[in-house]
Each structure stands twice: as C-alpha cells, then as structure tokens.
NUKEBA-759549 format. One line per 2 residues: number of its first residue (from 1); their letters; for each residue x, y, z of N, C-alpha, C. Coordinates in Angstrom, 3 decimals, always signed. Example, Ala and Ser with C-alpha at 12.3 -4.5 7.8 and 13.67 -1.06 7.14 Angstrom:
1	as	+13.190 -5.690 +7.800 +12.300 -4.500 +7.800 +13.200 -3.300 +7.800; +12.850 -2.250 +7.080 +13.670 -1.060 +7.140 +12.900 +0.030 +7.870
This chain:
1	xx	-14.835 -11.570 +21.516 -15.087 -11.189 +20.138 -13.935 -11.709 +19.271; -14.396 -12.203 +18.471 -13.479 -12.659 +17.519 -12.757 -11.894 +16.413
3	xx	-11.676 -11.747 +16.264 -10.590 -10.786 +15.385 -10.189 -11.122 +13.800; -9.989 -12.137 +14.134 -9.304 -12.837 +12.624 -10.261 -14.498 +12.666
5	xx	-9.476 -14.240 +11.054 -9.837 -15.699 +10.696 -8.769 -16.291 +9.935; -9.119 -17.487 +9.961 -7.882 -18.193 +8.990 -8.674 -18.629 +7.599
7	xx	-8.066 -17.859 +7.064 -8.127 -17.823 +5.347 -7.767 -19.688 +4.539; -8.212 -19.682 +3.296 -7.965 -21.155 +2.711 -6.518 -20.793 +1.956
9	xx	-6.104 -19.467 +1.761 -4.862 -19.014 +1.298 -3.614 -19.448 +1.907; -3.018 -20.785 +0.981 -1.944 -21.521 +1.590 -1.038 -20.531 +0.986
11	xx	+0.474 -20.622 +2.203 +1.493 -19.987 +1.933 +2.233 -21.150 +0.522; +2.970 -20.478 -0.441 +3.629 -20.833 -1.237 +4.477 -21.820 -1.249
13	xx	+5.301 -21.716 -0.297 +6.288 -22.958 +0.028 +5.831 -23.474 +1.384; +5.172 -23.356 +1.928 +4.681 -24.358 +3.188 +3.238 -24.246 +3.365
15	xx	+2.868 -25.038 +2.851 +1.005 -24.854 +2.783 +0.715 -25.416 +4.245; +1.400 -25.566 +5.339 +0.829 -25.515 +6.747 +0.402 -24.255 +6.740
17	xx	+0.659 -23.317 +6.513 +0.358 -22.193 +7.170 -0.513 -21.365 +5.997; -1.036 -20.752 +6.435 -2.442 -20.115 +5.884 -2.486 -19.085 +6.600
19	xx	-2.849 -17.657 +5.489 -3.385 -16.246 +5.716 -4.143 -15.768 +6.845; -4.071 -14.263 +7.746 -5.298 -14.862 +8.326 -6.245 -13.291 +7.521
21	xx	-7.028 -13.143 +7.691 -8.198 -12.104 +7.729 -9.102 -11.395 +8.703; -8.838 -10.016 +9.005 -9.631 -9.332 +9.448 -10.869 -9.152 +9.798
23	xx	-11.120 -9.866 +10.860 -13.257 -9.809 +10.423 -13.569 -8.601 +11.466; -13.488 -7.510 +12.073 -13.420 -6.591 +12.401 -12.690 -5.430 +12.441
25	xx	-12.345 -4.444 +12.549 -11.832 -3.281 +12.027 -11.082 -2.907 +13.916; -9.497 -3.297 +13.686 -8.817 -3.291 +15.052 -7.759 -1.967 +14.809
27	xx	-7.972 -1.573 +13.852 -6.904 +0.114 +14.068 -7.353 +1.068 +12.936; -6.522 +2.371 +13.204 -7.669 +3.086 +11.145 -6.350 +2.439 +10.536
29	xx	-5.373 +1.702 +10.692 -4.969 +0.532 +9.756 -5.050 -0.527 +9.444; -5.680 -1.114 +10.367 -5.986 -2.464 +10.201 -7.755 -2.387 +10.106
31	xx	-8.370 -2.784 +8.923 -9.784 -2.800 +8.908 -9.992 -4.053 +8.502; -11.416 -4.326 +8.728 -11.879 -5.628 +8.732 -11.875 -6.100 +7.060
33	xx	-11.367 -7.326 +7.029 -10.923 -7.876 +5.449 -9.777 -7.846 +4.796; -9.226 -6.621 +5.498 -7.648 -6.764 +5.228 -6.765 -8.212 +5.768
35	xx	-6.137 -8.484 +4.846 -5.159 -9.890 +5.094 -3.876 -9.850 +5.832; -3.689 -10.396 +6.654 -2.343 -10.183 +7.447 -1.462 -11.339 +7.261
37	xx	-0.586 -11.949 +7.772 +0.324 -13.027 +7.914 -0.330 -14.157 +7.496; +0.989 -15.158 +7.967 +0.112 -16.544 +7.764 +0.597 -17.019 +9.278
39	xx	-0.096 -18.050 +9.177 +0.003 -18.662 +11.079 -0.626 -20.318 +10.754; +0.007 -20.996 +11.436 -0.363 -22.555 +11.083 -1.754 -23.088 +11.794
41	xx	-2.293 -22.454 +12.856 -3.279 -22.754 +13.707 -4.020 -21.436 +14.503; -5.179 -21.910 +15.090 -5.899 -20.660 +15.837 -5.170 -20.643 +16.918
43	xx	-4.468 -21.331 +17.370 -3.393 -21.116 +18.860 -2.268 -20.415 +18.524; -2.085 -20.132 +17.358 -1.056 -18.734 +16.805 -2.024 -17.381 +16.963
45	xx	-2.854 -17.191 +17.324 -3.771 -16.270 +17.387 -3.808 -15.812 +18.567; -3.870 -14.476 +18.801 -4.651 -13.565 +19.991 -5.974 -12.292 +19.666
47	xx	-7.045 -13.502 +20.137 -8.248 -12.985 +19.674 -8.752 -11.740 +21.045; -7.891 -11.827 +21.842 -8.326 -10.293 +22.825 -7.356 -8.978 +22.611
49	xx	-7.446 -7.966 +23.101 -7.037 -6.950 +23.283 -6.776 -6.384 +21.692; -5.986 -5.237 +21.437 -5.518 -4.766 +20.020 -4.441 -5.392 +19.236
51	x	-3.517 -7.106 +20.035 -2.723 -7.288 +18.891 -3.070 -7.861 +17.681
C-alpha cells in the first residue's frame, strides 16, 4: 500500500527536492493530505510499516 506521494511543491532553495503528501491516514497525527518533508526521490521513501 502506498503512503505518500511526491508533491510538484519544489523546496525554495533546492528545487531537487519536493514535498511529499499523505495519501492515507498513518497516525491520529498524521492523516491523509497532510504535507510532510521534502525528499529528492521515491527511494527516500518507506512505503511499509508506520514510518
């Protein structure tokens, strides 16, 4: 199941890296759509478990 996504929201001073977004609801803080970090690629990603 897939967790996040990577957003078109370039970071400010280094537009490698881009936002990601919530597409499911992984804590009662973290819900789906909420925006988290930025990360340069989907291999910055861990799409299993709760991180």
């Amino acid at each position: 199941m897939k967790k996040y996504e990577i957003t078109d929201i370039a970071h400010p001073d280094n537009p490698n890296l881009h936002r990601i977004r919530a597409v499911t609801d992984l804590t009662e803080d973290v819900l789906a759509g909420m925006l988290g970090g930025y990360v340069e690629s989907c291999d910055n990603l861990d799409q299993d478990g709760r991180a």
